[in-house]
Structures are given as C-alpha cells and as structure tokens.
N, C-alpha and C positions, 0 to 999 in steps of 0.2 A: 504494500500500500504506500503510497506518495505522503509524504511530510509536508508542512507549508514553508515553504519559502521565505517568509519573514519570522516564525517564531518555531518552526521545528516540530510543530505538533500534528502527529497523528493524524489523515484528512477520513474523508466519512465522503459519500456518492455525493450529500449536500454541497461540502465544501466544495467538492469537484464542479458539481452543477450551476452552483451558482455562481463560481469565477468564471466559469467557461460563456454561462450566458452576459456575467456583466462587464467580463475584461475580452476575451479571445478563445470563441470553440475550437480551435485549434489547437490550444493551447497545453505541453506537456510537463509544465509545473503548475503549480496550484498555491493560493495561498487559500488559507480557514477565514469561513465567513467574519470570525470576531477580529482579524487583521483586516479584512478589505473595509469593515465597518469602519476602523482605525482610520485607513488610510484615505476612503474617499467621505472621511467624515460624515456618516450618519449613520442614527442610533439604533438600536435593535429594534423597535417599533418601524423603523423605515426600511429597514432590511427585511422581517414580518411581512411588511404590505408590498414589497416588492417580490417576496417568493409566492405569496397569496396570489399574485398577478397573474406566476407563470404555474401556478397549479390548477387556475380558473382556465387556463388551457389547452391542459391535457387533461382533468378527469369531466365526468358529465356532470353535467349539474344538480342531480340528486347527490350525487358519491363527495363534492365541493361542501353543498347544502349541510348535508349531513357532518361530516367530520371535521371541517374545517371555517365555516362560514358565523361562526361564532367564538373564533383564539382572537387571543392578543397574546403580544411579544409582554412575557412579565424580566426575563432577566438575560443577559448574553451572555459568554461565559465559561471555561474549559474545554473548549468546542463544542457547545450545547446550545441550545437554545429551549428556555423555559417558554413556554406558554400556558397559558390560564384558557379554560372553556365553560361555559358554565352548563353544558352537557351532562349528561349522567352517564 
C-alpha cells in the first residue's frame, strides 16, 4: 500500500480517491486526505461536502438517501474521518 507523500502515513482507497480526483488521476503518489486539507486549506467539513459531491455520483439515489445524505464531517484526523449521522 502507498504512504502519503507529505507525512508518511498509511493511505486507505479514500486517500487514493480523493487526491487523484482533486490533484491528478494519473497520479502514482498520493498524499492523505488530512494533508491535502493542510495544504489547499480547507476544513474537514469542506473536504465532507466535496467527497458527498463525488458519491452523489456514482451511487443511486436511494443507496446516497439512505447512508449518506444525513453525515456531517465531526473531526479529521489519523487518516480518518469522523462523521456524525443521526440514522439509527
């Protein structure tokens, strides 16, 4: 598995996914989402709504409705990402 580029840690498909869509899908290094947040300054809530973007599509809109259309970004963070749902 691929390490990030700027801090060395661990990457996950996300990491991978979302450099490739916001920096270069070509691209064969990777930095973690909590570094690019870093780097093109903005907060986990704006990284949240911009991975919400590119999951609104590719799943359908029930499969969206359903799992996703009620998170918010609560914390960033060890390559993670917290979210809150008030789902059951």
């Amino acid at each position: 598995m691929s390490s990030c580029i700027i801090c060395g840690k661990e990457l996950d498909g996300y990491d991978i996914g979302f450099y490739r869509k916001m920096v270069n899908r070509g691209a064969q290094e990777y930095a973690c989402i909590e570094c690019m947040c870093k780097k093109i300054e903005i907060t986990e809530h704006q990284a949240w709504e911009m991975i919400l973007d590119m999951l609104s599509g590719s799943l359908t809109e029930t499969a969206y409705n359903t799992w996703f259309a009620d998170c918010t970004a609560i914390e960033l963070g060890d390559n993670q990402l917290v979210l809150h749902t008030t789902s059951s």
